[in-house]
Z-matrix of the N, CA and C atoms (Angstrom, degrees):
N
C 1 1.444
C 2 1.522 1 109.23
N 3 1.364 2 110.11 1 88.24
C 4 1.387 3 117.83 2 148.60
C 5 1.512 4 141.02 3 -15.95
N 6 1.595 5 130.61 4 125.84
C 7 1.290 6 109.44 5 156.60
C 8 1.594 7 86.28 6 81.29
N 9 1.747 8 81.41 7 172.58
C 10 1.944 9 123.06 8 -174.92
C 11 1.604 10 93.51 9 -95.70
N 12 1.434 11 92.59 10 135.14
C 13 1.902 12 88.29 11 173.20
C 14 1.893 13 86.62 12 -114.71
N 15 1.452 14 96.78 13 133.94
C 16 1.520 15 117.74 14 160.11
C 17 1.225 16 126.69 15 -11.57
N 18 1.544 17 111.23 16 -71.70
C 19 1.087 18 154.67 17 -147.78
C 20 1.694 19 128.37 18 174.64
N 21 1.261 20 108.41 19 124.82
C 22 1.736 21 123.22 20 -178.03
C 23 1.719 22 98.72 21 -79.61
N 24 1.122 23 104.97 22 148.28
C 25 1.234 24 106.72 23 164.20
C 26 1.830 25 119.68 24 -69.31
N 27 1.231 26 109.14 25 -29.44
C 28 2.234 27 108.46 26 164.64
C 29 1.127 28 92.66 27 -78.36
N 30 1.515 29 144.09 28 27.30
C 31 1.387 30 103.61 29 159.79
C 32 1.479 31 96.71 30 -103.87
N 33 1.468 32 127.97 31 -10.27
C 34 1.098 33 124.98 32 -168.87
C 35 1.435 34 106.35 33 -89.58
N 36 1.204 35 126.73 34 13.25
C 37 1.358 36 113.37 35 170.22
C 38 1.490 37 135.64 36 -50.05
N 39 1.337 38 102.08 37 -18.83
C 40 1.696 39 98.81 38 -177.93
C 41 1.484 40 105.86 39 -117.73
N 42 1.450 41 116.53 40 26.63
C 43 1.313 42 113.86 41 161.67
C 44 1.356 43 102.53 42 -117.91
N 45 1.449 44 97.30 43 -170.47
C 46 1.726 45 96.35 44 -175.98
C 47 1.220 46 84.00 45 -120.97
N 48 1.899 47 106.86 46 154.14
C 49 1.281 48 126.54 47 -169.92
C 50 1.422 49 102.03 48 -96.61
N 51 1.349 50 128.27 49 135.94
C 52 1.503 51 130.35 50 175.70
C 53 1.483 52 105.89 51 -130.87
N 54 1.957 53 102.17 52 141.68
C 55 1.477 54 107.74 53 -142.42
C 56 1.579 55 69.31 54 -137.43
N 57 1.485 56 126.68 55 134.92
C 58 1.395 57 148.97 56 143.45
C 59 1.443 58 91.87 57 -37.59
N 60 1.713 59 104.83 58 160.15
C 61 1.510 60 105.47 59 176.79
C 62 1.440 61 97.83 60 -96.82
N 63 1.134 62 136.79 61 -35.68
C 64 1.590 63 130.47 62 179.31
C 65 1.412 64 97.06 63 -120.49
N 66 1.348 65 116.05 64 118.37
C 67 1.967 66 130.23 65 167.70
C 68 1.498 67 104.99 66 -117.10
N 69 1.419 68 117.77 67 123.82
C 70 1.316 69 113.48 68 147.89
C 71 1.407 70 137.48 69 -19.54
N 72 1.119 71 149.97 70 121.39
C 73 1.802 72 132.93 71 -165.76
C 74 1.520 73 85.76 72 -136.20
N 75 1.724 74 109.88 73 125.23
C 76 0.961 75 103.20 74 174.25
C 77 2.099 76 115.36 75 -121.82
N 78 0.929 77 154.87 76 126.39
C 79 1.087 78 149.61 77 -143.06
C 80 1.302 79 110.50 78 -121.33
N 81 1.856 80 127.49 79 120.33
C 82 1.104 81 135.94 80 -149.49
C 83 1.480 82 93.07 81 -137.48
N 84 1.618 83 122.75 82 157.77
C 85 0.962 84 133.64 83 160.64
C 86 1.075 85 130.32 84 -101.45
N 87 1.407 86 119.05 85 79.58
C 88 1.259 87 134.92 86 -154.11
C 89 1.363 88 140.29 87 71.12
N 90 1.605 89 97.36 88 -9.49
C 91 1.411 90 107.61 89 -170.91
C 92 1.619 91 109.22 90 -115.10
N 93 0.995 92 123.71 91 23.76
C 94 1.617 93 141.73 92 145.60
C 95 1.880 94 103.95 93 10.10
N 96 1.452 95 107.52 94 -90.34
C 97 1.059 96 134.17 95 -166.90
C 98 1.371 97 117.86 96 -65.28
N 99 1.121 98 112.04 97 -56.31
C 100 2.086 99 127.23 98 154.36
C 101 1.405 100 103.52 99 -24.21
N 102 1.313 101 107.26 100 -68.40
C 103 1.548 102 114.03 101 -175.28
C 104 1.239 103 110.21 102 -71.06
N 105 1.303 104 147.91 103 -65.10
C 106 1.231 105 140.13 104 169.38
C 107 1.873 106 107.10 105 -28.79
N 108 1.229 107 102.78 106 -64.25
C 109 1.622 108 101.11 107 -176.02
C 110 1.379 109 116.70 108 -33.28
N 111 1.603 110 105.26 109 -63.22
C 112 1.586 111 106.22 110 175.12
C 113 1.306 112 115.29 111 -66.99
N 114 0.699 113 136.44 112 -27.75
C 115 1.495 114 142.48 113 -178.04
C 116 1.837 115 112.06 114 -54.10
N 117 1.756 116 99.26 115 -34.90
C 118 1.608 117 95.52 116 -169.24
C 119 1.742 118 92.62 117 -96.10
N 120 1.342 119 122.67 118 -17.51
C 121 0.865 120 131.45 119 164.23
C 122 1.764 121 137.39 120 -38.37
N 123 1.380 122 94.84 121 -23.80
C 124 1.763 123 111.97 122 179.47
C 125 1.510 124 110.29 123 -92.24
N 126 1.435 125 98.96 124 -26.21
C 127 1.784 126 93.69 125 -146.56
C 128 1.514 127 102.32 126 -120.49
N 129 1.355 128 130.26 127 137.39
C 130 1.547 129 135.38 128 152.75
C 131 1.619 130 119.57 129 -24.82
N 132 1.161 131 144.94 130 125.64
C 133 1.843 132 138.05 131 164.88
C 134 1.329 133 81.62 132 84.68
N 135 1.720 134 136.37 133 70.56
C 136 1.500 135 103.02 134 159.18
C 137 1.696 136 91.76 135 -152.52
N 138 1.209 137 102.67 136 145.13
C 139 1.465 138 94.86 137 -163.98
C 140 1.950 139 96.38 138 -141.93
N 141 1.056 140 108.29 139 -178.46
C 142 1.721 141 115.20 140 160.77
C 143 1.248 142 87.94 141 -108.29
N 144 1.307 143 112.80 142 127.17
C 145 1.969 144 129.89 143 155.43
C 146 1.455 145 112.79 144 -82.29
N 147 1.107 146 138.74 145 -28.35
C 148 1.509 147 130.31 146 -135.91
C 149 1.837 148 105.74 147 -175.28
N 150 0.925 149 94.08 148 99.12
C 151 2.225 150 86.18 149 151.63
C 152 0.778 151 141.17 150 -140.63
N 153 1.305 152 115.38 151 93.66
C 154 1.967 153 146.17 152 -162.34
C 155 1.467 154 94.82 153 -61.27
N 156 1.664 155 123.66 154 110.73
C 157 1.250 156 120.23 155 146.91
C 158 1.683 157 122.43 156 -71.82
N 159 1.315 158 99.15 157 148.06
C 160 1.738 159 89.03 158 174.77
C 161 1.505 160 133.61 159 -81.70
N 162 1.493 161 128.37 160 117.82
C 163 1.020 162 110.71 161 -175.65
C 164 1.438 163 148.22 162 -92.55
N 165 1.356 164 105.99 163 37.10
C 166 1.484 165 148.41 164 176.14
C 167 1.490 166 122.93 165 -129.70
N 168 1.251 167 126.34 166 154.72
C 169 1.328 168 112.45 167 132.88
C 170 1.185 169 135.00 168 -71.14
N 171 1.697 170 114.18 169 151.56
C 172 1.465 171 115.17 170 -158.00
C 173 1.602 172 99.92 171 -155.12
N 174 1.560 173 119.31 172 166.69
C 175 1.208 174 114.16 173 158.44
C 176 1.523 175 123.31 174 -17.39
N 177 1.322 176 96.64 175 -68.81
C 178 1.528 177 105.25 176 -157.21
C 179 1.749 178 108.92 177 -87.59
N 180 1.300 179 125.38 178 10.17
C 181 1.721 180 122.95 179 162.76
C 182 1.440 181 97.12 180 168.95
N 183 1.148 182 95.88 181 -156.06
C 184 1.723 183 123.08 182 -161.03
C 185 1.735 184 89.99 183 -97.94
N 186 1.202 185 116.23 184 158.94
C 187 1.366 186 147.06 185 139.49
C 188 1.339 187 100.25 186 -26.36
N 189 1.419 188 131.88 187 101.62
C 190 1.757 189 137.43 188 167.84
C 191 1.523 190 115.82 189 97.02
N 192 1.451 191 97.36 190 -5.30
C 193 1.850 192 95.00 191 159.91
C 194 1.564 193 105.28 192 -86.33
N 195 1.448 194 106.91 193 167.34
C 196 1.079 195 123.96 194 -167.41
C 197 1.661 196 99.04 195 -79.09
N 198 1.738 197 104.47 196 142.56
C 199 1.017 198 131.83 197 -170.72
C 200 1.702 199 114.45 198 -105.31
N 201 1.115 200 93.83 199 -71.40
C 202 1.714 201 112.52 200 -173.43
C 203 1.585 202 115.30 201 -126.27
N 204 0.989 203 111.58 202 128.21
C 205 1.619 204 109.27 203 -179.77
C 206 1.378 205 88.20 204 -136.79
N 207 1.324 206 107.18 205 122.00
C 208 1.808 207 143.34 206 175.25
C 209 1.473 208 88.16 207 -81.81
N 210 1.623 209 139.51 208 159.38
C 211 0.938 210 164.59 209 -108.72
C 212 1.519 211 127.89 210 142.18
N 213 1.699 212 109.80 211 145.93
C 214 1.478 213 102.97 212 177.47
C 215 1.156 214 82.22 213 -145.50
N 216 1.250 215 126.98 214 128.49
C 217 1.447 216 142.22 215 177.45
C 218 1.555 217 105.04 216 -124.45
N 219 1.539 218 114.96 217 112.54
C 220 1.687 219 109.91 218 -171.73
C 221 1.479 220 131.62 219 30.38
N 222 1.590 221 103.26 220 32.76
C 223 1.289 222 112.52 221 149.12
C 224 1.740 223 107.22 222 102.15
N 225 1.229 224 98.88 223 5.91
C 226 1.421 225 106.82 224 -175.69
C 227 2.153 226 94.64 225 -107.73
N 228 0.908 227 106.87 226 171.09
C 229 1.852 228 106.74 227 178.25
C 230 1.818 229 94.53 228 -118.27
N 231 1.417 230 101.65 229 151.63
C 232 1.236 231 109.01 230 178.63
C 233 1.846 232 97.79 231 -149.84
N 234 1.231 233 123.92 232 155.38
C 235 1.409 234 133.62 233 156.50
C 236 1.512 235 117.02 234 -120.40
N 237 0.784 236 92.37 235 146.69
C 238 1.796 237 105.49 236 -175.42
C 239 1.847 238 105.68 237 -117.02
N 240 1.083 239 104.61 238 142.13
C 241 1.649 240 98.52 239 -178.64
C 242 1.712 241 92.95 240 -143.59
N 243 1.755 242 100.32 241 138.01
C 244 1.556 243 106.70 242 -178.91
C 245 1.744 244 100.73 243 -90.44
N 246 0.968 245 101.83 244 101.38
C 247 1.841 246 95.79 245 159.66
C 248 2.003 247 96.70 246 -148.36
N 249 1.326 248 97.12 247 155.58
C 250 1.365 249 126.14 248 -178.27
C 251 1.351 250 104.36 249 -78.18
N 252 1.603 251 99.68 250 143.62
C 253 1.903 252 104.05 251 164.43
C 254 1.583 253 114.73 252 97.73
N 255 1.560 254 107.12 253 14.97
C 256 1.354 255 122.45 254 -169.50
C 257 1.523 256 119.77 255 -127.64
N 258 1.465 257 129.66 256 125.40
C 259 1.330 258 113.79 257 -171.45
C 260 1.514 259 99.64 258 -153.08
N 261 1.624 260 125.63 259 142.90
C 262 0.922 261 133.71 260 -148.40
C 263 1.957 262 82.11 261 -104.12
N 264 1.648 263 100.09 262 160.11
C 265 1.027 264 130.84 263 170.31
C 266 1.712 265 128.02 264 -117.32
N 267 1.655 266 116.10 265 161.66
C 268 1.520 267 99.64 266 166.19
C 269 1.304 268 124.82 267 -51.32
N 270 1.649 269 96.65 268 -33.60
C 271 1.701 270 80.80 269 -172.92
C 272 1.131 271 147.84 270 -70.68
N 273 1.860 272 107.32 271 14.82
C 274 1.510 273 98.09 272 -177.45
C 275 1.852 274 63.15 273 -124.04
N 276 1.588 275 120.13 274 -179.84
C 277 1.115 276 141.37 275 165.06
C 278 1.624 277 118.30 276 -171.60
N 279 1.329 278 109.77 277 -165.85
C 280 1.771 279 98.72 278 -170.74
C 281 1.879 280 72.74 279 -170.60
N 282 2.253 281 79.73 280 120.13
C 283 1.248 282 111.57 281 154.38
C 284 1.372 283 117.90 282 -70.52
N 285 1.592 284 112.82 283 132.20
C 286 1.393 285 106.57 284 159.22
C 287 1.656 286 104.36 285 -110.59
N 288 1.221 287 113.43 286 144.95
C 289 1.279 288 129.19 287 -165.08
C 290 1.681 289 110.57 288 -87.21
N 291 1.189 290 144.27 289 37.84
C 292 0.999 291 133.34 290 -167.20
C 293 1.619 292 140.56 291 -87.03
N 294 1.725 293 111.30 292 131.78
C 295 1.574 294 109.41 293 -146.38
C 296 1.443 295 108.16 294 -70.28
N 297 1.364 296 125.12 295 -14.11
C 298 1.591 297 109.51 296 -170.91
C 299 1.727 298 101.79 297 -153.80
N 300 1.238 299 127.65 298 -168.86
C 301 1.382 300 121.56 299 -173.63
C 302 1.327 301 122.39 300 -112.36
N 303 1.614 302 104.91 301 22.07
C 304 1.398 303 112.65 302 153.49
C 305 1.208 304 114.95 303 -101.19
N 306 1.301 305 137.38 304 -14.63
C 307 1.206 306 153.92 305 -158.18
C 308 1.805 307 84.09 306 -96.24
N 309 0.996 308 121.76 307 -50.63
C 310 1.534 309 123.39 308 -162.42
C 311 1.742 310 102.07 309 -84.51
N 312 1.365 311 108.00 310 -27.48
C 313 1.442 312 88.79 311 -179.50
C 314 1.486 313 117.96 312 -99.00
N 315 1.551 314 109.89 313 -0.80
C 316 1.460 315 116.95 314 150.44
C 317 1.482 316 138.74 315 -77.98
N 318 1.404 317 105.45 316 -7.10
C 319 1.005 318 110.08 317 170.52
C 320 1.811 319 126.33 318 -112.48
N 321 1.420 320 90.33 319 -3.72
C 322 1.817 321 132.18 320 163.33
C 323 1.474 322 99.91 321 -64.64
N 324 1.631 323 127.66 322 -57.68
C 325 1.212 324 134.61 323 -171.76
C 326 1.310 325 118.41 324 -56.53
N 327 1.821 326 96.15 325 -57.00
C 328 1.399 327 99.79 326 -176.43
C 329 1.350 328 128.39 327 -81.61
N 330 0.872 329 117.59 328 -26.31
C 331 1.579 330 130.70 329 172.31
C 332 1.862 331 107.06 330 -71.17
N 333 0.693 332 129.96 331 -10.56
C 334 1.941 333 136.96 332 170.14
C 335 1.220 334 97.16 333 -116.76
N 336 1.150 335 122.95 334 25.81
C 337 1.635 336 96.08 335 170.28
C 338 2.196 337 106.94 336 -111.42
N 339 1.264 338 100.35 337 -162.05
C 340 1.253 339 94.09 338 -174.05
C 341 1.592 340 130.22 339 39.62
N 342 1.480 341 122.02 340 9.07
C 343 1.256 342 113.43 341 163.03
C 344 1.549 343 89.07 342 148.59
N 345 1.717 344 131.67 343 -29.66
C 346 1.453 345 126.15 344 179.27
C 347 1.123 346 118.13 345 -39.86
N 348 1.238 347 145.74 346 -156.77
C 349 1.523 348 135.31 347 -146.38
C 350 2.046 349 95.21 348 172.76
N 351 1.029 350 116.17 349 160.66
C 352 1.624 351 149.30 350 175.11
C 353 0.997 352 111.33 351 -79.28
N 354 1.412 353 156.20 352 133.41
C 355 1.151 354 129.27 353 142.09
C 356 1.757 355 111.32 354 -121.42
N 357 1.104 356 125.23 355 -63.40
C 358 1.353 357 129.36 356 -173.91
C 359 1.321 358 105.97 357 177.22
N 360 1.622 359 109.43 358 154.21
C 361 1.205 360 129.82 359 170.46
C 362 1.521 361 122.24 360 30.82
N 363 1.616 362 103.68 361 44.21
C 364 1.453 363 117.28 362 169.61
C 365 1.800 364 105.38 363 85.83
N 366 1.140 365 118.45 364 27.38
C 367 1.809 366 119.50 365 175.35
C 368 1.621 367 86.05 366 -130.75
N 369 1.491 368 98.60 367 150.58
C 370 1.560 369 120.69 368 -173.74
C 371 1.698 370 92.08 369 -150.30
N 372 1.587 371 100.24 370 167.96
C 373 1.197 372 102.95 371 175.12
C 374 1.774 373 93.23 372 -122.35
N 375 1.292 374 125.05 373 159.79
C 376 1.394 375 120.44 374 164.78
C 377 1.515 376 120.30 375 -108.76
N 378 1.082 377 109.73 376 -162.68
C 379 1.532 378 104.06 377 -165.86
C 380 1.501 379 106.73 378 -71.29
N 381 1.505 380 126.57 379 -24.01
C 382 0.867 381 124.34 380 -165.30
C 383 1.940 382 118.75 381 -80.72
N 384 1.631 383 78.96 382 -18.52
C 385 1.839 384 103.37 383 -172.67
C 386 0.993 385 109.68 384 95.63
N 387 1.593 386 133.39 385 14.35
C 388 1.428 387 109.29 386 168.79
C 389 1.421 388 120.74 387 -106.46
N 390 1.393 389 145.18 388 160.59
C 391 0.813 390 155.58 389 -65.55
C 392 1.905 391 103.28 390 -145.51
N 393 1.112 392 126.09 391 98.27
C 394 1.805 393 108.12 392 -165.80
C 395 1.381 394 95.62 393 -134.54
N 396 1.841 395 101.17 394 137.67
C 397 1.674 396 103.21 395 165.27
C 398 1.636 397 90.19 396 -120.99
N 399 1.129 398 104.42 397 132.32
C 400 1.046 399 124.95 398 179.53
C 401 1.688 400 124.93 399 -104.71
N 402 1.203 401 111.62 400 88.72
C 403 1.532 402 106.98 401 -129.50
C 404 2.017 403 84.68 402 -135.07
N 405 1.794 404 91.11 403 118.92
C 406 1.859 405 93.68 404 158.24
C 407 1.577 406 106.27 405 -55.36
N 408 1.215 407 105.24 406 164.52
C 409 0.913 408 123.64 407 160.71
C 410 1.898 409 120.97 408 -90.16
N 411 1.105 410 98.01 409 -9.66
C 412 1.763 411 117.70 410 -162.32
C 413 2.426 412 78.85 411 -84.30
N 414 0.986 413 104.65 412 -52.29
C 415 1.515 414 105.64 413 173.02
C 416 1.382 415 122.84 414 -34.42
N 417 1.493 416 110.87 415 -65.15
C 418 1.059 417 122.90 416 -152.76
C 419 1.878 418 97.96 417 -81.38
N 420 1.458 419 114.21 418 -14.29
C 421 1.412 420 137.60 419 169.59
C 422 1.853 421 88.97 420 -57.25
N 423 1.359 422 114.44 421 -80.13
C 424 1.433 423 126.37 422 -170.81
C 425 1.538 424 118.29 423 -65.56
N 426 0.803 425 96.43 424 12.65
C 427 2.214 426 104.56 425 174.61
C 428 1.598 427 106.40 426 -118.56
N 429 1.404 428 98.98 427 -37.59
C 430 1.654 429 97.33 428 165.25
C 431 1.261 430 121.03 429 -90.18
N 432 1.493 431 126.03 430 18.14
C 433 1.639 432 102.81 431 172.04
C 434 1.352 433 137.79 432 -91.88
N 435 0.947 434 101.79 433 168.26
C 436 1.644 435 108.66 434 -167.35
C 437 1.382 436 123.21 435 -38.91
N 438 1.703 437 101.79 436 -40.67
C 439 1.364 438 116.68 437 174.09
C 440 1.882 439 111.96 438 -84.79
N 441 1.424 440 91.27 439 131.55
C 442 1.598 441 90.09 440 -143.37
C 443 1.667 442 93.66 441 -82.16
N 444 1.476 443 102.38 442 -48.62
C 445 1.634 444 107.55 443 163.62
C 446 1.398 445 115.75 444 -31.14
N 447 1.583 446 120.96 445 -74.52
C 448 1.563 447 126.24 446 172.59
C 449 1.714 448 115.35 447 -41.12
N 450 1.278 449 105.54 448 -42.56
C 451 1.425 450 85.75 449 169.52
C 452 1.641 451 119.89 450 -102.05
N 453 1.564 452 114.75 451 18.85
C 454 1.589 453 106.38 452 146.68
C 455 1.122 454 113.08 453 -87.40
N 456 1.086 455 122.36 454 -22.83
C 457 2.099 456 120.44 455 -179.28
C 458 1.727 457 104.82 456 -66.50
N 459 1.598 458 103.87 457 -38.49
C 460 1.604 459 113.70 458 -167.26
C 461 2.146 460 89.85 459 -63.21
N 462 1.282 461 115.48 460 -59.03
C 463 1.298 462 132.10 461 -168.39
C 464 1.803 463 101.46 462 -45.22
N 465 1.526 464 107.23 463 -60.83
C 466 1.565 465 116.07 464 -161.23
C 467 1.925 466 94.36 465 -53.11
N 468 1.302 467 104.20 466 -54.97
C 469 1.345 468 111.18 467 -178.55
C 470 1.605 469 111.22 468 -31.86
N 471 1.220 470 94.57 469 -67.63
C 472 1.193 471 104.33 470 -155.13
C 473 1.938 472 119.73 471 -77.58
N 474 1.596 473 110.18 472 4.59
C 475 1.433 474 139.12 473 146.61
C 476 1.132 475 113.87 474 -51.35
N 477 1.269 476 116.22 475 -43.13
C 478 1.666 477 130.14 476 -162.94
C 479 1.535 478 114.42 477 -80.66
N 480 1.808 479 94.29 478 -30.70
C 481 2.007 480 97.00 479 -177.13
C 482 1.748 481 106.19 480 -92.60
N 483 1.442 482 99.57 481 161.66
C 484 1.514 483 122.01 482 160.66
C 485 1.534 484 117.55 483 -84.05
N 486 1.416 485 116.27 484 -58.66
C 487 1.425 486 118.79 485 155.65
C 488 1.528 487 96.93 486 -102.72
N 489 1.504 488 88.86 487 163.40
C 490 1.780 489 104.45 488 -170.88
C 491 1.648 490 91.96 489 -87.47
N 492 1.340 491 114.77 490 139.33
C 493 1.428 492 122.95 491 138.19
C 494 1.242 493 134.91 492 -119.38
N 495 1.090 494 102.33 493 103.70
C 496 1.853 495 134.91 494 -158.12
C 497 1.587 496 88.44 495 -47.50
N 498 1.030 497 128.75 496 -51.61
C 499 1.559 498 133.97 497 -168.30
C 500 1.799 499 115.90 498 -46.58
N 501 1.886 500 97.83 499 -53.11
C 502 0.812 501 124.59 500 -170.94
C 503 2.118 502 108.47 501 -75.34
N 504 1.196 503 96.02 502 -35.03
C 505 1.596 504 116.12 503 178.41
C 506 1.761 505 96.25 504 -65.10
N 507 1.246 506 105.45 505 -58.59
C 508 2.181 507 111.22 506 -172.39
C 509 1.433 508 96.52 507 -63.59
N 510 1.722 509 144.41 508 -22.77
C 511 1.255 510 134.41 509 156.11
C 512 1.259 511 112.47 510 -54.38
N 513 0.843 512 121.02 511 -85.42
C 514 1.799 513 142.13 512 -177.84
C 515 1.793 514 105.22 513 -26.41
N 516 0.697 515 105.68 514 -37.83
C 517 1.717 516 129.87 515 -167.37
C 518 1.795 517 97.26 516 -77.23
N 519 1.420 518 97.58 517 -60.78
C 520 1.676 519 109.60 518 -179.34
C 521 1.558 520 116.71 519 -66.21
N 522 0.998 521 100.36 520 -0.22
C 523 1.649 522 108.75 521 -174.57
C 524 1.569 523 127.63 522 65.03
N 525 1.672 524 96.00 523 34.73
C 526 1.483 525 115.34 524 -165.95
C 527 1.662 526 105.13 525 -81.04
């Protein structure tokens, strides 16, 4: 176990625990905390809140390995829980909102690296297998505009890439 943990879950005994009504739950095989770590690691407002060791044995380790690691990833809360026998799909994923195309191709880098993967039209998978669109925001500007043509040229373009290039998307769009 890596790193400073926040806070134990016995230290919180004499506070009261407060739970969002809908949290992301994301399910790791053993690697809970790894992933959470890097995870707050990319983004502005993102921190580790919480890392619940388990106090049993369980699926996912021994009695005093890490269980649950609570998370704030750009300001939203997430928990991660280590148990076995679990694997994420396309169908859930997580936009990242990003303002320009350095911002997108740094977070293009890191998220495919160590074993992540390509997929299309700005979604990647990471090492962990879960699920990322990695998406300007300058795009989602040019798919909604008014001009319905300009934003089918912005759209066709942007079918064609693996990572988005916003540059290449504001051509396509312009009728270049």
């Amino acid at each position: 176990m890596n790193g400073k943990r926040l806070k134990r879950f016995s230290d919180l005994t004499a506070s009261k625990i407060h739970m969002n009504k809908v949290t992301p739950f994301l399910s790791f095989d053993g690697q809970a905390e790894e992933a959470a770590r890097f995870y707050v690691s990319l983004l502005p407002d993102s921190r580790i809140d919480r890392v619940t060791e388990s106090p049993m044995d369980t699926p996912g380790g021994t009695a005093g390995t890490v269980l649950i690691v609570e998370f704030t990833l750009a300001g939203t809360p997430y928990i991660a829980l280590n148990t076995p026998g679990f694997s994420f799909t396309e169908a859930v994923s997580f936009l990242i909102a990003c303002a320009n195309q350095a911002e997108t191709d740094r977070l293009w880098a890191a998220l495919t690296a160590d074993g992540g993967s390509e997929i299309a039209c700005g979604w990647l998978k990471d090492r962990w297998g879960v699920f990322w669109q990695v998406t300007p925001t300058r795009l989602m500007e040019l798919i909604k505009d008014p001009d319905r043509d300009r934003a089918r040229r912005a759209m066709e373009a942007m079918t064609k890439m693996i990572k988005i290039d916003i540059a290449e998307v504001e051509r396509a769009a312009d009728g270049a």
